[in-house]
N, C-alpha and C positions, 0 to 999 in steps of 0.2 A: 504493500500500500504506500509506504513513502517515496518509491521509487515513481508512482501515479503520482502525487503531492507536489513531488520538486516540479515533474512536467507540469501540472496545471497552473504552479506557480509562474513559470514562466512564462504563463501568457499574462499575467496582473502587471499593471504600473507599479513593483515594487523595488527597491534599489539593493544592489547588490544580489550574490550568489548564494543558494539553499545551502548553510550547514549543518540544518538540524531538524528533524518534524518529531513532536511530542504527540502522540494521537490520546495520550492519558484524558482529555479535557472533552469529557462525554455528554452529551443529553441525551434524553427519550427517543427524540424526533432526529435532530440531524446528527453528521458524526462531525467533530469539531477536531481539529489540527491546529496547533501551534507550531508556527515554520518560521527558526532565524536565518535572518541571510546575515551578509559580511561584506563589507568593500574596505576599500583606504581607507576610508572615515570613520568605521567603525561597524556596529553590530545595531540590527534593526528586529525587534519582531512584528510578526501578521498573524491572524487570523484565518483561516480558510474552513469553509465549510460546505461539507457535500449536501445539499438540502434532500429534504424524503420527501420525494414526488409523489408519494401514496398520498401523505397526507396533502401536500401542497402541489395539485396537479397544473398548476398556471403560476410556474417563478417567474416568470417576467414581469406579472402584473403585482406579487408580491414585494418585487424588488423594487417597482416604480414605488411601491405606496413608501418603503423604506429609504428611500431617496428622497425623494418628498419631505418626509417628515425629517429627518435626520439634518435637511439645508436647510431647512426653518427653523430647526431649532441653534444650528450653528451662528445662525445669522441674529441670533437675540446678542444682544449687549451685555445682558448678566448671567450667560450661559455658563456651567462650571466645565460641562464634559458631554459627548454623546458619539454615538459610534459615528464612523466615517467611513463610507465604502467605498474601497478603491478599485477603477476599474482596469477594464483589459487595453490591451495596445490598442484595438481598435474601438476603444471607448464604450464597449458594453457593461454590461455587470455583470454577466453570467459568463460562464467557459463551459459548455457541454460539449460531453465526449460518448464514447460507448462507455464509459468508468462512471459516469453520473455526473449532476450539475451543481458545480461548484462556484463559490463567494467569497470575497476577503474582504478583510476589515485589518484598520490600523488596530495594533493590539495596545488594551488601554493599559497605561503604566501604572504601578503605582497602588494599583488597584486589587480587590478581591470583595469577593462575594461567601455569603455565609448558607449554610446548608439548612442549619435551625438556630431557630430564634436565642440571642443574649439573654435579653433582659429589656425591660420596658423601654429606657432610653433609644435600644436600638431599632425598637418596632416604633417608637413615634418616628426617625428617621425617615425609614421606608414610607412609613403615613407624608410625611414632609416632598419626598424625592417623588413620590407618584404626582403630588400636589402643584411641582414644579413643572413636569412635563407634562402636566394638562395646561398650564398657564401659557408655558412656552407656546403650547398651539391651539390656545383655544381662540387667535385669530385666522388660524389656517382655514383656507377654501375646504371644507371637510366632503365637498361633492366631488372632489379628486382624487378620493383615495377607492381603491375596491375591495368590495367586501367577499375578501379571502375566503373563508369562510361563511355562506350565507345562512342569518338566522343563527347564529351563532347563541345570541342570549335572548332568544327570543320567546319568552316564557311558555304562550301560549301555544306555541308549533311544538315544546319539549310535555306538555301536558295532550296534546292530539298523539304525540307520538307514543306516551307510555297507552293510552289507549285503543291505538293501533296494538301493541304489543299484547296487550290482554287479550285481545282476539286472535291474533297468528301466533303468538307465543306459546312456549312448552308447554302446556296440559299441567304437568305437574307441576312448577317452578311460579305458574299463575296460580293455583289453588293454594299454594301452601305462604302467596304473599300476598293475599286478600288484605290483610289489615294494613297493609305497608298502602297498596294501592290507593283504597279507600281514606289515608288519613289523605296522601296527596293532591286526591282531586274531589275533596272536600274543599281544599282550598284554594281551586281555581280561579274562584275572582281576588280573590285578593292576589293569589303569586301571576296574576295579568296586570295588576296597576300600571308597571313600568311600564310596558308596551304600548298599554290604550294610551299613556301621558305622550308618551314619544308619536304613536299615530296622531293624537290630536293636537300634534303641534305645543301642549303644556310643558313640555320637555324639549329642550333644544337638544340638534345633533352636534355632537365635539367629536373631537379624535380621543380614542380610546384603546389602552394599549390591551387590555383583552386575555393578560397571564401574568395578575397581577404576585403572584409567589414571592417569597424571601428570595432566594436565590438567581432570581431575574434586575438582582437590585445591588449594583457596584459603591464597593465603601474604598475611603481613602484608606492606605496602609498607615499612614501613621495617625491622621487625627478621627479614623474611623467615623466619619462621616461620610452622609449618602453625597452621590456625586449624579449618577444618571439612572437611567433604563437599560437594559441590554434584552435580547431576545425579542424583536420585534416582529415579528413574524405574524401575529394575529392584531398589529396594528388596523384597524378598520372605524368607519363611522358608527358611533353609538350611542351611552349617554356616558358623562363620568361617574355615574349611580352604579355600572358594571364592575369597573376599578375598584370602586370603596369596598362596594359589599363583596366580592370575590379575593381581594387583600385581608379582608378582617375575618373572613370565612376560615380560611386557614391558620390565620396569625393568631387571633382570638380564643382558637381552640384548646380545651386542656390536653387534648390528644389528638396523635394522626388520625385521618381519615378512615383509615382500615382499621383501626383498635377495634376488639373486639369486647372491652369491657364496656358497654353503652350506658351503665350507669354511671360510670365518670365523665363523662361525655358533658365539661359543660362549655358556655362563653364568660371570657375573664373580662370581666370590666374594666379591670386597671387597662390592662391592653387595651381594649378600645378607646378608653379616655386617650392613652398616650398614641396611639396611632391617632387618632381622630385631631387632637391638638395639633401635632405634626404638620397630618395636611390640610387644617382649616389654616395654619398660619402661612400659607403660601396658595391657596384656594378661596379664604372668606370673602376677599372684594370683591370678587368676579364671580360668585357663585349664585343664580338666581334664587328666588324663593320659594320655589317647588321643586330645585333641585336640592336646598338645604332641609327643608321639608323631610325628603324623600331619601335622607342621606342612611337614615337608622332601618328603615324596613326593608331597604334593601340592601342589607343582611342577611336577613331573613329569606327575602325571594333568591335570592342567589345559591343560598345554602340548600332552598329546598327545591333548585331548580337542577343543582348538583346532583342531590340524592333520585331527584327522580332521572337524571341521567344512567344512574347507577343501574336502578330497580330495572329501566326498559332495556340496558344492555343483559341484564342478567336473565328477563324475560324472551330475550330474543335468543340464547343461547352464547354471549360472551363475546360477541363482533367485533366490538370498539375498544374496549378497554382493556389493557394485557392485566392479566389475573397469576395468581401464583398456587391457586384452590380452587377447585368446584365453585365455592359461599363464598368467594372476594366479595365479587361485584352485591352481594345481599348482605353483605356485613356490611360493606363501605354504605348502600343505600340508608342500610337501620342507625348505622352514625351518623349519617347526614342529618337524618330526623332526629334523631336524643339531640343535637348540637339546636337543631331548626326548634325544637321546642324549649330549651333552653332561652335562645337569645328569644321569641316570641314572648315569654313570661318576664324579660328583663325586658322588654320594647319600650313601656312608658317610660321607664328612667333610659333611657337609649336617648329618646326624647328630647328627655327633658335633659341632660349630657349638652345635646348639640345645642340646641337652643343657648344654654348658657356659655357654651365656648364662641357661640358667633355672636355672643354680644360683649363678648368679652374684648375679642379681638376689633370688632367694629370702634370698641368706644378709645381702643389702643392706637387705633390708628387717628382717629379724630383729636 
């Protein structure tokens, strides 16, 4: 494979000659390479990444939206850091081959990312640095960007589709998650709010990074503070209600997703406040009133928008989601829901949280 790596690299504008590819620096989705070169002047590193055309069958169109957003946000005056994609000799973004279709990026210095969570300080950060790159482009034309993904958070198509699944799905896998089904699309009007706001125009469309995880979120090395985004790959138009509530869904948690003890399964409030702080202090002036509104419930929707992703991959027989067990995909669903009924029972004081942090900040700023 590195011997593939150095050729692909030498199609990219990068300086000097390959002495090295680290392929250690792995995700889910793509496979990711660190390759140094070397000249007179000295030693450089890049980024290279073979993208999964399974999941992303249109990189051209994924690489415009990353283009896009990445010169927007470069071109802000108080920007700290954000990827930079270098292209090929002939000025594309992409190099395909019969080996697969590959990307680079300047490798950011300096920097590193965290697997799980510190401590409160460090998730208000992440709350902070999300808060930043929605400001950065919440002036961007967001009718240019395409949606990679369609329907991605789209409640009401993820609640038809566990429904579909009840009817074409396993026999047995449907009868014995009766109760799981039923608590879900009990709560159909309410886990639709977001979408009807965003159809009726109540909800404006922003860019939205769409994978809002700890470890999609680069800290300095030394004063461990947030600096950008990385892994933009599900950048598309949405609302920033997607970001919050899908950042806190995981950050918030007292356990992973797949834990199988669901009665410790709760949402930590300190974490919320300290995320929530984070990024209303670089979010509150610019954030409407039905998007601050809307900041706490969906939490809620996203959590339980998750778990019913869970329940209909598990009803369809395990399509979507790589499992390591038969009961993944129906453990991870029955935590989505302990977690969803959790933060539901803490919603008023959710509430009443935000409310008091955006007047907080409002009057800090005046």
């Amino acid at each position: 494979m590195n011997t593939i790596i150095k050729r692909i690299a030498g199609h990219f504008l990068i300086k000097g000659d390959v002495v090295s590819v680290d392929s250690h620096f792995n995700g889910l989705v793509n496979k990711t390479f660190l390759v140094r070169t070397q000249d007179e002047n000295g030693c450089y590193d890049y980024i290279i990444q073979r993208i999964n055309t399974y999941v992303f069958p249109e990189p051209k169109r994924l690489m415009e939206n990353i283009v896009h957003v990445t010169r927007h946000i470069a071109s802000k005056k108080d920007h700290n850091h954000t990827l930079h994609v270098i292209l090929t000799k002939e000025g594309k973004t992409l190099v395909e081959d019969e080996s697969g279709c590959y990307r680079c990026y300047h490798y950011l210095e300096n920097t590193r990312n965290y697997q799980q969570l510190q401590d409160n300080r460090q998730f208000k950060e992440v709350g902070r640095a999300i808060g930043i790159f929605q400001n950065h482009l919440r002036d961007f034309p967001v009718k240019l960007l395409h949606e990679v993904i369609p329907h991605f958070h789209n409640t009401p198509k993820r609640i038809r589709a566990l429904k579909k699944a009840v009817k074409i799905g396993q026999k047995e896998r449907v009868r014995e998650t009766k109760t799981e089904i039923n608590t879900f699309l009990a709560q159909k009007d309410f886990l639709s709010r977001i979408q009807t706001a965003l159809d009726g125009g109540i909800l404006p469309y922003r860019v939205t990074h769409n994978d809002t995880k700890l470890n999609n979120v680069m800290f300095d090395c030394l004063t461990n503070r947030a600096l950008c985004l990385i892994d933009l790959d599900t950048v598309m138009p949405g609302t920033v209600l997607f970001d919050f509530g899908d950042a806190l869904r995981v950050g918030a948690s007292t356990r992973a997703e797949d834990d199988e003890e669901f009665n410790s399964v709760a949402f930590d409030l300190e974490r919320f406040v300290a995320f929530s702080s984070g990024y209303l202090l670089e979010a509150n002036d610019w954030l409407s009133e039905k998007e601050g509104d809307m900041l706490s419930e969906s939490v809620y929707i996203i959590t339980m928008e998750c778990g019913m992703r869970f329940l209909t991959d598990y009803l369809l027989g395990d399509k979507y989601f790589l499992i390591r067990y038969p009961q993944h995909n129906l453990v991870r669903a029955k935590n989505q829901l302990a977690l969803a009924s959790d933060i539901w029972e803490k919603l008023p004081l959710m509430q009443k949280i935000i409310r008091s942090l955006r007047v907080r900040f409002k009057e800090n700023c005046n």
